[in-house]
C-alpha positions in Angstrom: 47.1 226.6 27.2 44.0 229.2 28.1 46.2 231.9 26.3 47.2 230.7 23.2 43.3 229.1 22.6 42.4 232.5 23.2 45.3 234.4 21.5 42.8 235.2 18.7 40.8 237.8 21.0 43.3 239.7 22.6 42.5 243.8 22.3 44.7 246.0 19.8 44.9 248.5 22.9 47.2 245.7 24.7 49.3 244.4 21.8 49.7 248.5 20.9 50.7 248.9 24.3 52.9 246.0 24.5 55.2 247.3 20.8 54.8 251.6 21.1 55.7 254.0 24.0 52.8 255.6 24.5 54.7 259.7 24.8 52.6 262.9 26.2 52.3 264.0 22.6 50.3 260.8 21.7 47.8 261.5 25.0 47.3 264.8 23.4 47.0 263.6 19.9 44.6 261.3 21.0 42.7 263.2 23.0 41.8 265.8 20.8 40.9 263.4 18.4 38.6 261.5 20.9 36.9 265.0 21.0 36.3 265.6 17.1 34.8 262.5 16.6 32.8 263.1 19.6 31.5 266.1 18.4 30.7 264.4 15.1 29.2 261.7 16.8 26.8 263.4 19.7 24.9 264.8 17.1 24.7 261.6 15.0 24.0 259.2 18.1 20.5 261.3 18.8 19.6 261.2 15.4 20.2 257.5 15.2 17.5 257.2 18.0 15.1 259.5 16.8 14.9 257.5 13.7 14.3 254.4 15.4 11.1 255.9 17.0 13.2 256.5 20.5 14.3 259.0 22.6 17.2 260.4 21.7 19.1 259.6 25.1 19.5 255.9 23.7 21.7 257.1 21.2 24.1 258.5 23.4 24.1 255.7 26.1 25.0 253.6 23.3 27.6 255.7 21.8 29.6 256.0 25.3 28.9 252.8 26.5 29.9 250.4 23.0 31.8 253.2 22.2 34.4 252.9 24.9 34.1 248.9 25.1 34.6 248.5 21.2 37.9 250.3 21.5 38.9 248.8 24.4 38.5 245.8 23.6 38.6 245.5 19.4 40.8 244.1 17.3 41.1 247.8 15.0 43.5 250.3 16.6 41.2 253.0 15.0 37.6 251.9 14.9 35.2 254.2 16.4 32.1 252.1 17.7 28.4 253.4 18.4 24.9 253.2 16.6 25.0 253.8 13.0 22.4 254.7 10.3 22.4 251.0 9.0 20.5 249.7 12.6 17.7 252.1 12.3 15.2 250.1 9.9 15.8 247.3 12.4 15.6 248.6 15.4 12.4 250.4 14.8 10.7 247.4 13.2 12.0 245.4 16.8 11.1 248.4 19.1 7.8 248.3 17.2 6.8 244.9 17.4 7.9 243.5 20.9 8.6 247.1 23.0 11.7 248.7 24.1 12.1 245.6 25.9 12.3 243.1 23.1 14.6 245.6 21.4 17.3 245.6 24.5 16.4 241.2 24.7 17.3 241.2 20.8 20.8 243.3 21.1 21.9 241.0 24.4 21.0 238.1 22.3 23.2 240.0 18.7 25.9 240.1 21.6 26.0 236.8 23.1 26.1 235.6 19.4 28.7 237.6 17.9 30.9 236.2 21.0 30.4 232.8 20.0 31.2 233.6 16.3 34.3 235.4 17.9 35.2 232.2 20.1 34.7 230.1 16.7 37.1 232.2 14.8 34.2 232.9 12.5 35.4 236.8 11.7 37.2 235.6 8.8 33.7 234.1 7.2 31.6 237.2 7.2 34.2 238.3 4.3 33.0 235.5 2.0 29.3 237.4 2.1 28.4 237.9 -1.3 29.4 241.4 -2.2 26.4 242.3 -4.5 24.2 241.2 -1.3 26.3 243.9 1.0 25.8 246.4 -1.8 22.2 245.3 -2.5 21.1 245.7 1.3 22.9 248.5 2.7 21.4 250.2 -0.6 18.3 249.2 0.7 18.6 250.5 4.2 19.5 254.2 2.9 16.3 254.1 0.7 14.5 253.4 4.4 16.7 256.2 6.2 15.7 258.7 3.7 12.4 257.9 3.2 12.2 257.7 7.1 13.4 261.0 7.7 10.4 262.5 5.5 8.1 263.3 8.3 10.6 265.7 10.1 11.8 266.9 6.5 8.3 268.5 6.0 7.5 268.9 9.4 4.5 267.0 9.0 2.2 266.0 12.6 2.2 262.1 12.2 1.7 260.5 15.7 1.7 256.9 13.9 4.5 256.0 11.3 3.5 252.3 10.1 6.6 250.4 9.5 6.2 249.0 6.5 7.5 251.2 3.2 4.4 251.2 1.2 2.0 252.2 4.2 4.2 254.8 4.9 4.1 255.9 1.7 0.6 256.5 1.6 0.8 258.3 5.2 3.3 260.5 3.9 0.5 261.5 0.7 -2.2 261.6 3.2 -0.2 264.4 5.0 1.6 265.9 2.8 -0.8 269.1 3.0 0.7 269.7 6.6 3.6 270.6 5.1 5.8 273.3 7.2 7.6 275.5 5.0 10.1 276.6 7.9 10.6 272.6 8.6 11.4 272.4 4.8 13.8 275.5 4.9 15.7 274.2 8.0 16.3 271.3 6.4 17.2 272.7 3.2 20.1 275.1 4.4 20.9 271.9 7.1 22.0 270.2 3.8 23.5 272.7 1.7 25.5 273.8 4.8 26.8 270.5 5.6 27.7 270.2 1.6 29.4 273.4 2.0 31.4 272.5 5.0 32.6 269.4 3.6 33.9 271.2 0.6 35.2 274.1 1.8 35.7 273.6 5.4 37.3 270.1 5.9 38.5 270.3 9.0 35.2 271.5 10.5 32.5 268.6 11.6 30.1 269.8 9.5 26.8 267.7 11.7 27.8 269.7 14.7 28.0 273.0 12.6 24.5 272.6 11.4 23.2 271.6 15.1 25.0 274.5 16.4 23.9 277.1 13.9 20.0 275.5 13.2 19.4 275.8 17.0 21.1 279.5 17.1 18.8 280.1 14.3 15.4 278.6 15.7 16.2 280.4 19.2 17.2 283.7 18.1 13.9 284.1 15.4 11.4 282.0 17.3 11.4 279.5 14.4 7.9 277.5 14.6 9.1 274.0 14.5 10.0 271.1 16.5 13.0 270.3 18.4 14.4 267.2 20.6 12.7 269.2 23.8 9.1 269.7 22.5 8.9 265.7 21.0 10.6 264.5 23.4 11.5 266.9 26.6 14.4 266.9 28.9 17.2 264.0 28.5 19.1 262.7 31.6 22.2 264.2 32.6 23.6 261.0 33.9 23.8 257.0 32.6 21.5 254.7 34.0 21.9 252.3 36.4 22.1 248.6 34.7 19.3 246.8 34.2 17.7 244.4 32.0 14.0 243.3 31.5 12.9 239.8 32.3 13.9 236.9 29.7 11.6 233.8 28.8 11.9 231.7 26.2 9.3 232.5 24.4 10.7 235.7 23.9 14.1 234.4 23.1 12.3 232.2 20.5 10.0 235.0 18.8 13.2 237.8 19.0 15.7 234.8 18.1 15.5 235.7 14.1 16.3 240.2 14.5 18.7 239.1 17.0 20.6 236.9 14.2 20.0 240.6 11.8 21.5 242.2 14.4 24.2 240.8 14.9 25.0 240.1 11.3 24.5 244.0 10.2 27.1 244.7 13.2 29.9 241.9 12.1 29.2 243.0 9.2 29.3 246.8 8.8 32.0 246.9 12.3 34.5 244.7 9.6 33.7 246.7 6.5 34.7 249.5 8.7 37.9 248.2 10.2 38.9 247.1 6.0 38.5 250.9 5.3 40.6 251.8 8.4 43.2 249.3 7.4 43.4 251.0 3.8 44.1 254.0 5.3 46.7 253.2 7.8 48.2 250.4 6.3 47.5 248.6 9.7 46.2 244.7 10.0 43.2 244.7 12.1 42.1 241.2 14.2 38.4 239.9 12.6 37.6 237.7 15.1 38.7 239.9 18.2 36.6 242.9 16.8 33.6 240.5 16.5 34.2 239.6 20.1 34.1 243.7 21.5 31.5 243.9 19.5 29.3 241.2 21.0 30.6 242.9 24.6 29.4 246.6 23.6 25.9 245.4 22.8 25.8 243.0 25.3 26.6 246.1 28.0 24.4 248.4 25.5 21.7 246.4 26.4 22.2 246.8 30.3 22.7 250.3 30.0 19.6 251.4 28.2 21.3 251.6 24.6 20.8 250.5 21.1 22.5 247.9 18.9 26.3 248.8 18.2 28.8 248.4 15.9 31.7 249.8 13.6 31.2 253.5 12.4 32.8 253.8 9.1 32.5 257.7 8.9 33.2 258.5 12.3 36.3 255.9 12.0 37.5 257.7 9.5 37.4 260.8 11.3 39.6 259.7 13.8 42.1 259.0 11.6 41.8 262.1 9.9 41.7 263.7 13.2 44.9 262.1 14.1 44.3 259.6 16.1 47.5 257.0 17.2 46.0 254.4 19.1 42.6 252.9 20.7 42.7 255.4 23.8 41.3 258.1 21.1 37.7 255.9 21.0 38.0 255.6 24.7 38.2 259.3 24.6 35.4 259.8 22.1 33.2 257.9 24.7 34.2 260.0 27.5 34.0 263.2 25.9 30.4 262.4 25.1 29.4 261.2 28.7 30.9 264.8 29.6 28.4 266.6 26.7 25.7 264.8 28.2 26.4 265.8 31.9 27.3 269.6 31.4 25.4 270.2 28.2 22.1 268.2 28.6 20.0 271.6 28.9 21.2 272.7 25.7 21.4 269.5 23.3 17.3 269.3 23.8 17.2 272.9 21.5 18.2 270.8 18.5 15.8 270.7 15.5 14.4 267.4 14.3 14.4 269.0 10.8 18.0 269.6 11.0 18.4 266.3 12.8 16.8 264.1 9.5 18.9 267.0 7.1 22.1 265.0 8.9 20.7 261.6 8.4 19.8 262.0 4.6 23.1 263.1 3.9 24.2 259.5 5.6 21.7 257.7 3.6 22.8 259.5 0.2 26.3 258.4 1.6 25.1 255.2 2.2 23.5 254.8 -1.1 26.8 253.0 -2.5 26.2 254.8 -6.0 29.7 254.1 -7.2 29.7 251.0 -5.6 26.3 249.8 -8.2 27.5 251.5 -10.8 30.6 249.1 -11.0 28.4 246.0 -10.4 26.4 247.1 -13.4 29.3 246.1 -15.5 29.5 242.7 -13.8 28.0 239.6 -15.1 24.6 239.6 -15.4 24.0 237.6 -12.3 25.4 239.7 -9.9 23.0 242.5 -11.1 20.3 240.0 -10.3 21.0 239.4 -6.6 21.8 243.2 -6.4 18.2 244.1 -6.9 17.1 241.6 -5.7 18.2 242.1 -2.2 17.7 246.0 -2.7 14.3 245.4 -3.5 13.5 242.7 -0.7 15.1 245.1 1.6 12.8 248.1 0.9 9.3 246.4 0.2 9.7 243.5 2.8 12.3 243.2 5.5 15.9 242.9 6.1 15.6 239.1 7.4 14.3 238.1 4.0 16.6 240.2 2.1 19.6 238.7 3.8 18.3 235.8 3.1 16.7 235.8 -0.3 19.9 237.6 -1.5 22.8 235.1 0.1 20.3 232.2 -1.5 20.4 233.6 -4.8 23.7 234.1 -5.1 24.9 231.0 -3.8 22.6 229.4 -6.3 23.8 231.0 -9.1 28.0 230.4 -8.1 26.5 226.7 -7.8 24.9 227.3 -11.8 28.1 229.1 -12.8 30.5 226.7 -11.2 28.7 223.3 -13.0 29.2 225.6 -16.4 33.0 225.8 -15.1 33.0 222.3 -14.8 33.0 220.3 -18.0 33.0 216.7 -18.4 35.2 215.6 -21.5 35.7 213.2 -23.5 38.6 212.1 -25.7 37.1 213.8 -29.0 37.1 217.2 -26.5 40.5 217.2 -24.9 40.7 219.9 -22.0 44.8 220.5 -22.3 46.2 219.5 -25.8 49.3 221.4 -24.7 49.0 219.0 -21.8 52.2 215.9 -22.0 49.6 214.2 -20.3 46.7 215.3 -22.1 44.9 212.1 -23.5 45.4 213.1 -27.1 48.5 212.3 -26.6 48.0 208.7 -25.5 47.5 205.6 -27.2 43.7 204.3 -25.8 43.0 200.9 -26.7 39.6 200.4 -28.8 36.6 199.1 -26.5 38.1 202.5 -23.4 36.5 205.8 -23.2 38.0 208.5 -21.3 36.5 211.7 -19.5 37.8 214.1 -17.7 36.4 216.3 -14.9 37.8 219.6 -14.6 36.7 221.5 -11.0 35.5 220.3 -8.1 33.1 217.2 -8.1 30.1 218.8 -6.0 26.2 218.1 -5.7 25.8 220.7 -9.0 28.1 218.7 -11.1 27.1 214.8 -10.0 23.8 215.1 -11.8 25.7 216.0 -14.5 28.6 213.0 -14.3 25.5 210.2 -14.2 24.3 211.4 -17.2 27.7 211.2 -19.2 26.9 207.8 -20.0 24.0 208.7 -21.6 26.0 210.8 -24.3 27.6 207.5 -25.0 26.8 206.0 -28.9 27.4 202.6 -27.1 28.8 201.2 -23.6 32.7 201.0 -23.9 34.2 197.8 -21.8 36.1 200.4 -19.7 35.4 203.9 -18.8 38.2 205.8 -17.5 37.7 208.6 -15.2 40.3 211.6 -14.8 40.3 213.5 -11.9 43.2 214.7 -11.8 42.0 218.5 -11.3 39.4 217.5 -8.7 40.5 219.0 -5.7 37.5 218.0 -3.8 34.6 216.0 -3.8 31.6 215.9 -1.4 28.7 213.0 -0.8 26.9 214.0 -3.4 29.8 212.9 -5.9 30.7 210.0 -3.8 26.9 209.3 -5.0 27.6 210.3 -8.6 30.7 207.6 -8.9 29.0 204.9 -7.2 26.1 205.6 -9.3 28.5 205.7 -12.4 30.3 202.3 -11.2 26.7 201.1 -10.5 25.3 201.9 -14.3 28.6 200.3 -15.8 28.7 197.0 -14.2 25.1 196.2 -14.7 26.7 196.7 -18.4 29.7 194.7 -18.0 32.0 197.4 -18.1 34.3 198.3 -15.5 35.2 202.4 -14.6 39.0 203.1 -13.8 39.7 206.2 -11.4 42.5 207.8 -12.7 44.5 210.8 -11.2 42.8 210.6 -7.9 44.8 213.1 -5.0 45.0 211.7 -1.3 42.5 214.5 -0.2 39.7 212.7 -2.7 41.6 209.0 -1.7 40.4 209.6 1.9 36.7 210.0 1.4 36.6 207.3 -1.4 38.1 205.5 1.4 35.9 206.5 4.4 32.7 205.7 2.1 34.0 202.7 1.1 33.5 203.6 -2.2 37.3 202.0 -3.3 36.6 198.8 -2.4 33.5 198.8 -4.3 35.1 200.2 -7.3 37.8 198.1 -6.5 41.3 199.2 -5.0 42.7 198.5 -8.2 41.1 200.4 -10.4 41.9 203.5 -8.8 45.4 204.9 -9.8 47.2 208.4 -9.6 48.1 208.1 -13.8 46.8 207.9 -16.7 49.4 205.8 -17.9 48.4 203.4 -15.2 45.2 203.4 -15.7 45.3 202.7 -19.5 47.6 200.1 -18.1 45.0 198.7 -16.3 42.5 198.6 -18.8 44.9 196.9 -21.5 44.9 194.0 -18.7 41.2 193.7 -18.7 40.8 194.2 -22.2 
């Protein structure tokens, strides 16, 4: 019983297992994999952190920590877990407001939800999130990154970034006369390399060709600019020993609303990223056991010092480029990067922050979702809307509002554009004259109207079915109704047709359902609605329900 309620959550990495030998030649495969998108990653991971005002250790607890549990444990045989770029704007606004330790409360909370939502079988909702609202926000948060990424751009000496984008704009004027040229040119070649590399050099990780060569180049000529060791110092060797702060619920309550960002942006962006691994594989990945390894990684993220986790499109992808044949290669990935950190700490502290933000404004111009807005500038006009809308919010206010502004919108308008889709007609407007049972093709007895409803009957069309009468010359002595392409109704049309019923009979007219399915039968039935219309006058024909009226006539 306990295994089939669960069957939902059980890990690719047994059900692989379970169907493939696993050969010597996959270890390897894997393997060196694991290590490519570890070298991609390490880089990546500390620039994460840095961006989020931390040290850059957090990054890497979190990429070998969530790392190895998403894989483990996911539903994607090739997702590659860890922070990503789209957790920064967040995570700095939490960090900033309630402390490290509201950040680590906020990303056990983003866990314990996205294992409920996993337990609910909600991983197959997040896909009905409106796609100009994905589009509109994560356009939003690589507007942040770049713009974040400013200070160590220019090199500029800014102990206090303000969070907010238009307060940091005006820092960024105010020091923009600290400029350091060598910051600037670090930066510069950082990008053009990486550009180069990716064009030329596929098969290269171009982040760890920049670290390797901007900290050659910065040690070798003395280069006057700052690094991970002169912000920051030394970074532990080792992971820390679990722990987590102390939880009231008054800090539950006041973290309770970036918790719910959190762990949105990581169902969210972890699914996106198993769709684009899924597209390249032509494998099937499990929503709702992915949402449940992710709500595990940030959950043991959080004990382990680390950052919000979650899906890594980029360095997914790597891993299958890389080769990659099962889930072991992220579990690799993970270990690989525990090993950079033990034997390599001294050296990963030589890293430039200006080649650091170089890497992270390549993400954000990758992140940007250019193509993506270009195609929704073609769509209707109301997408656009919610688009900038939500891009806008995003930037100038926060991501809680944008979220929410944008999903509102939207929904509004699909409610706007669904009553248009929704006509009410009469007999003088017949819906399907090609129809045998369209009503032009009917005999209707004088002193009967009949409308039709074509779509569901839902709180944005009742308004609209009360009023009908009121197009009316005069009150007929029945008033047929066809439903017959109402799949569903809700209480608000319940409301609407004993309104309707309501406004006839006080006119001595009687209304005649006609075409009514079982599905809209059961809740006239459960409102009682068909015995006050009468059981009668609700009939799955229209030639029964002109039959009906002929009698009352």
């Amino acid at each position: 019983m306990l295994h089939s309620t669960l069957s939902h959550l059980i890990p690719q990495l047994w059900l692989f297992w379970r169907k493939h030998a696993y050969s010597r030649n996959d270890f390897l495969k894997d393997l060196l994999s694991g290590l490519t998108v570890a070298i991609v990653a390490l880089p990546l991971a500390m620039a994460i952190a840095i961006a989020s005002n931390l040290p850059p250790e957090r990054g890497l607890f979190t990429a070998i920590v969530a790392g190895f549990l998403i894989s483990a444990l996911g539903g994607s045989r090739y997702q590659i877990g860890g922070p990503t770029a789209a957790f920064i704007v967040t995570v700095a606004m939490v960090a900033m407001k309630h402390g490290y330790e509201g950040l680590v409360i906020a990303t056990l909370m983003a866990g314990v939800m996205l294992i409920i939502a996993a337990l609910l079988r909600a991983g197959e909702l997040i896909k009905f999130f409106p796609y100009p609202v994905i589009v509109g926000f994560t356009s939003g948060i690589a507007i942040l990154i770049f713009f974040s990424q400013l200070r160590d751009f220019f090199g500029l000496s800014i102990a206090y970034m303000p969070p907010d984008f238009i307060d940091k704009l005006f820092v960024y004027l105010k020091h923009l006369h600290q400029t350091n040229p060598y910051a600037v040119l670090v930066a510069s070649l950082s990008i053009g390399t990486i550009i180069l590399v990716n064009k030329f050099i596929k098969k290269l990780p171009a982040p760890i060709v920049v670290v390797v060569l901007s900290s050659l180049a910065v040690w070798l000529f003395g280069i006057p600019v700052e690094t991970i060791e002169s912000r920051f110092g030394s970074i532990p060797s080792t992971l820390p020993m679990p722990s987590l702060p102390a939880i009231t619920f008054e800090k539950v309550r006041l973290l309770f609303s970036d918790a719910l960002t959190i762990a949105l942006l990581a169902g969210i962006e972890s699914l996106l990223s198993a769709v684009v691994a899924d597209g390249m594989t032509g494998t099937k990945h499990r929503s709702n056991t992915e949402l449940f390894a992710q709500g595990v990684a940030n959950v043991g993220s959080a004990f382990m010092g680390g950052l919000p986790a979650t899906g890594a499109i980029a360095r997914t992808a790597t891993n299958i480029k890389a080769g990659a044949v099962s889930p072991i290669s992220g579990m690799l990935h993970a270990v690989w990067l525990l090993l950079f950190m033990l034997l390599l700490a001294p050296l990963i502290v030589k890293v430039p922050l200006a080649a650091l933000a170089a890497i992270l404004i390549v993400v954000a111009y990758n992140m940007s979702e250019i193509k993506h807005i270009r195609s929704i500038m073609k769509a209707p006009r109301t997408d656009r809307v919610v688009l900038f809308v939500t891009l806008f919010l995003t930037v100038i206010v926060d991501l809680n509002t944008a979220i929410l502004v944008g999903i509102s919108l939207a929904s509004l308008l699909f409610i706007r554009s669904m009553m248009h889709a929704t006509p009410i007609a009469s007999i003088h407007t017949p819906l399907h004259t090609d129809d045998p049972d369209a009503i032009g093709r009917k005999e209707v007895p004088v002193g009967v109207e009949v409308y039709e409803i074509q779509g569901p009957l839902f709180f944005g069309v009742a308004e609209k079915l009360v009023d009908t009468l009121l197009l009316l010359e005069s009150t007929p002595r029945v008033f047929i109704l066809r439903l017959r392409f109402v799949p569903i109704i809700d209480a608000a049309g319940l409301h609407a047709l004993e309104a309707l019923h309501h406004q006839l009979s006080t006119q001595g007219a009687t209304l005649i359902l006609s075409g009514v399915n079982a599905h809209v039968r059961t809740y006239l039935h459960k409102s009682a609605l068909d015995s006050i219309i009468g059981d009668e006058n609700i009939v799955d024909h229209i030639d029964k329900a002109l039959a009906r009226a002929s009698r009352l006539l």
